[in-house]
C-alpha positions as CSV (number, residue, x, y, z in Angstrom):
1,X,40.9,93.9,55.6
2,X,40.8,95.8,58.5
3,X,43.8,97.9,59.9
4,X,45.8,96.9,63.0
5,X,44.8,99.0,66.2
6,X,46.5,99.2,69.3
7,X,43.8,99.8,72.2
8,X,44.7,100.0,76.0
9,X,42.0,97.8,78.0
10,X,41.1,97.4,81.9
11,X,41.6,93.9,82.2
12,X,41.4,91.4,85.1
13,X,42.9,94.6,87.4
14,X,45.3,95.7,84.7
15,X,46.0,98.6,82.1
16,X,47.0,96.0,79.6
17,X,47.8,97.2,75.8
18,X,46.2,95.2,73.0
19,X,46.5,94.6,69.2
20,X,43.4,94.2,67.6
21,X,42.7,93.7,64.2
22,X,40.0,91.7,62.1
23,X,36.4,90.3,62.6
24,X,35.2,87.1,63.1
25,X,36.0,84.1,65.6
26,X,38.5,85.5,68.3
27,X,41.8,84.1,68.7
28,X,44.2,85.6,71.3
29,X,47.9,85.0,70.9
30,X,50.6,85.1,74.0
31,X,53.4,85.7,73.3
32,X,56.7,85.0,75.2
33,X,60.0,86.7,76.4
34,X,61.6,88.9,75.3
35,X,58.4,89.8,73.4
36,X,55.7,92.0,72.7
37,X,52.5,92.4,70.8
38,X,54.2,92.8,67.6
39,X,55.9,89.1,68.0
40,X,52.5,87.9,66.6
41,X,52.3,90.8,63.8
42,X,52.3,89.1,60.9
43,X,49.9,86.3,62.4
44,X,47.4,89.3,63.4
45,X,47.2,90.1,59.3
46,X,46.9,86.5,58.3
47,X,44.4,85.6,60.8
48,X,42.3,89.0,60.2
49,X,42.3,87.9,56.3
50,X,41.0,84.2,57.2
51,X,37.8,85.9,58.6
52,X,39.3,86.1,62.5
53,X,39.1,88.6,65.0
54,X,43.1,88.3,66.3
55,X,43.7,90.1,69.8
56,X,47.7,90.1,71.1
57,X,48.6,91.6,74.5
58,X,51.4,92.8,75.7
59,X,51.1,90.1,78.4
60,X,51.1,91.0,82.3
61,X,54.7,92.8,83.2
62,X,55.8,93.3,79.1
63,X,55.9,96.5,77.5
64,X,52.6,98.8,77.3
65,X,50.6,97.0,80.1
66,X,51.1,97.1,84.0
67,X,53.6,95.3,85.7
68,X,53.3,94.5,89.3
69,X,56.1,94.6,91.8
70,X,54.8,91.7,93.9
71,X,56.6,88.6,92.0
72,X,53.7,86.4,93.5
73,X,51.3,88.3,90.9
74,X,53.2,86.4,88.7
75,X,51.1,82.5,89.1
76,X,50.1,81.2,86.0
77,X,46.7,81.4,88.1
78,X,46.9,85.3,87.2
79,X,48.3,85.0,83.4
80,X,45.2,82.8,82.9
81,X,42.4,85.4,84.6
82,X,44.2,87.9,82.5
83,X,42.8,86.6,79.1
84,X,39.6,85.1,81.1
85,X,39.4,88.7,81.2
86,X,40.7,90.3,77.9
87,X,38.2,87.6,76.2
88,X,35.2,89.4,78.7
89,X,37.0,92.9,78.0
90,X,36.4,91.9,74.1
91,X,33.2,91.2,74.4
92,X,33.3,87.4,73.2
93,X,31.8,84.3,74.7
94,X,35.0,82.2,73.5
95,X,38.5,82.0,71.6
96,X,40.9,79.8,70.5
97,X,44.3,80.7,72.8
98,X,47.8,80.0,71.2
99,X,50.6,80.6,73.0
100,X,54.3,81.2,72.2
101,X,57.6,80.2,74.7
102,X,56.9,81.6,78.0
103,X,52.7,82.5,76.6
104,X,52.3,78.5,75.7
105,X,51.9,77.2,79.3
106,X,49.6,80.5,79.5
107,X,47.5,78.7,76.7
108,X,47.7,75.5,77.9
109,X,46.5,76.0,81.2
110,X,43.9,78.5,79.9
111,X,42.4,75.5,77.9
112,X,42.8,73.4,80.9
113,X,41.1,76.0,83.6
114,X,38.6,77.3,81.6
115,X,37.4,74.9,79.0
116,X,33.6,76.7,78.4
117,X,36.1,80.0,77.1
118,X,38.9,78.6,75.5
119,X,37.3,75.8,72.8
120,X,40.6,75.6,70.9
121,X,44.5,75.8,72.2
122,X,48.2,75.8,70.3
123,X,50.9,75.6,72.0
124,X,54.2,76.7,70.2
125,X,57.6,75.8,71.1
126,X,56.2,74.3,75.0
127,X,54.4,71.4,75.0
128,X,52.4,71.0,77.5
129,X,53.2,69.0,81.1
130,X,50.9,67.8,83.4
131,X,51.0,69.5,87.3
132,X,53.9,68.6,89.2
133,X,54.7,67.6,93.1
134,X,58.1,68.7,92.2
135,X,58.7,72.4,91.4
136,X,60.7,73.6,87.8
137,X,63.5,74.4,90.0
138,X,64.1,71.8,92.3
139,X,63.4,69.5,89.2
140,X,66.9,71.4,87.4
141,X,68.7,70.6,90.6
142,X,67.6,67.0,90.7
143,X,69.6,67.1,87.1
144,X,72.6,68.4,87.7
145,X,71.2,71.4,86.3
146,X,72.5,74.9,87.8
147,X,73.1,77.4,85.4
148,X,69.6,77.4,83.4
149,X,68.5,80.6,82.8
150,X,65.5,80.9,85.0
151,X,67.8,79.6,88.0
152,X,69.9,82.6,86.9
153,X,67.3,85.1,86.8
154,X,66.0,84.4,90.6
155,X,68.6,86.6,92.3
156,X,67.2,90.1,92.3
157,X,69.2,92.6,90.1
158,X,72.2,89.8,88.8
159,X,70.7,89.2,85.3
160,X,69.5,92.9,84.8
161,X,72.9,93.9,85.8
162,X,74.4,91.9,82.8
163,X,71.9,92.8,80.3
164,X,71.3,96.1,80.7
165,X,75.3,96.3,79.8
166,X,74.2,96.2,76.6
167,X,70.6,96.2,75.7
168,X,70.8,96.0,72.0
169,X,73.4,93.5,71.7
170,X,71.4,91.2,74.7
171,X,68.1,91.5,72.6
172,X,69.9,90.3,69.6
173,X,71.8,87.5,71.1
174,X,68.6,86.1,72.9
175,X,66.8,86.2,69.1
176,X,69.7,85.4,67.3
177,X,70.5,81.7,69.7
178,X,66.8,81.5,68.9
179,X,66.5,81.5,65.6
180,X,66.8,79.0,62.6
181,X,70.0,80.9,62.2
182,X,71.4,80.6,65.3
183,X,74.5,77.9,66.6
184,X,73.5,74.3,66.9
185,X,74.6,74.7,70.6
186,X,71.6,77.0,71.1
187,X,72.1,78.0,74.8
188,X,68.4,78.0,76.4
189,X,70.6,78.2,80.1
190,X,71.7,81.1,78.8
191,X,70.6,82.5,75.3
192,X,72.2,86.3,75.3
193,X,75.3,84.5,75.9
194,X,78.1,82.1,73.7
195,X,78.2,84.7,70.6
196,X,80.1,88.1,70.2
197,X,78.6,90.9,71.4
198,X,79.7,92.8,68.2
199,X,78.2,96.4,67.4
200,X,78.3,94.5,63.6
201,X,75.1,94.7,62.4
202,X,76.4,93.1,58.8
203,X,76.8,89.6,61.0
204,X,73.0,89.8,61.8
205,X,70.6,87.6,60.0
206,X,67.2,89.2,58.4
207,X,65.2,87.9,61.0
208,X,66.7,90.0,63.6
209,X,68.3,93.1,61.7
210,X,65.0,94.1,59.8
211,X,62.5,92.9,62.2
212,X,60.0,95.9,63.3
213,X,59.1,93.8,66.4
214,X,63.5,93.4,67.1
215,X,63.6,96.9,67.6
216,X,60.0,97.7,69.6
217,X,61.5,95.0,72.7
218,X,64.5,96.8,72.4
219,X,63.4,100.4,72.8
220,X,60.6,99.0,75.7
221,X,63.5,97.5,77.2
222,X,66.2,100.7,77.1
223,X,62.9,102.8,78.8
224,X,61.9,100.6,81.3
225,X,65.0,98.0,81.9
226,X,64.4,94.3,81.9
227,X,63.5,94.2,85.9
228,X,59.7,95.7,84.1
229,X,59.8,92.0,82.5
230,X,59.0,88.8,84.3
């Protein structure tokens, strides 16, 4: 089987940094936040030894590849050109496009856009919801809703400022809430928060304290800060 590269790629106006590995059928994987590349690493083997050519990005503003300061080059109009463009980049006709948390509505509406590139499309943990009149925010505030995390994060500077405290102890939180082993009151307003932030690392489950992938976000995060992620 064949080894796991890391390749940086011009794509769709981007320096974007790719994990390649395998031959055969593509399949591009998105992942989500906070997450890299390596989210998908033991997918990337498994696929690669089912006779699949598996590419994972570090998606647009995440670790390796560019982020750009305008928030408006943000759309899900952009996410989708970028891997319209890492499948051209690739040199493949089509893929199948699965997509993790924040990557699924990537997928989704990359199977919806682009239907001739994308002949296949999972969507993991988001499932997918027709276009709107009504925006995600004001839909919250319709609820009742206004403490959900991505209400929290639209103030410039207010959730770095609280993160950044602590980077490792906020990475491990947001997995930790995340995970199977994680409080039934899983917090999606507000995964980093509702558990001790305690230097402990006997208190961490597997998933988090011997996951390779754990400690790449963190040390992307401690070099760049988490205003580098969208």
């Amino acid at each position: 089987m064949a080894d796991l590269k890391l390749q940086m790629m011009d794509v769709n106006g981007l320096r974007m940094r790719v994990a390649i590995q395998g031959a055969g059928p593509l399949v591009l994987l998105c992942h989500g936040f906070p997450e890299l590349w390596c989210s998908w690493r033991a997918q990337l083997s498994a696929l690669a030894a089912a006779g699949y050519r598996a590419a994972a990005p570090d998606m647009r503003g995440y670790g390796g590849t560019d982020a750009p300061a305008d928030v408006a080059a943000y759309t899900q109009l952009h996410l989708v050109g970028d891997m319209v463009g890492l499948v051209r980049a690739l040199g493949e006709a089509q893929a199948v496009i699965v997509g993790h948390d924040w990557g699924a509505p990537v997928a989704w509406n990359a199977a919806l856009l682009r239907p001739d590139l994308f002949r296949a499309v999972v969507g993991m943990s988001v499932v997918f919801a027709s276009p709107s009149r009504t925006d995600l925010l004001s839909a919250l505030r319709q609820q009742g809703i206004n403490d959900f995390y991505m209400q929290y994060f639209q103030a410039p500077g207010v959730a770095e400022a609280e993160l950044e405290r602590d980077v490792e102890a906020s990475i491990r939180l947001i997995h930790f809430n995340g995970s199977g082993d994680g409080p039934d009151r899983v917090a999606s307003r507000a995964p980093w928060r509702g558990l001790p932030r305690s230097p402990d690392r006997a208190g961490r489950p597997a998933c988090v304290a011997e996951c390779a992938g754990h400690r790449r976000v963190r040390r992307a995060v401690l070099k760049d800060g988490f205003s580098r992620w969208p």
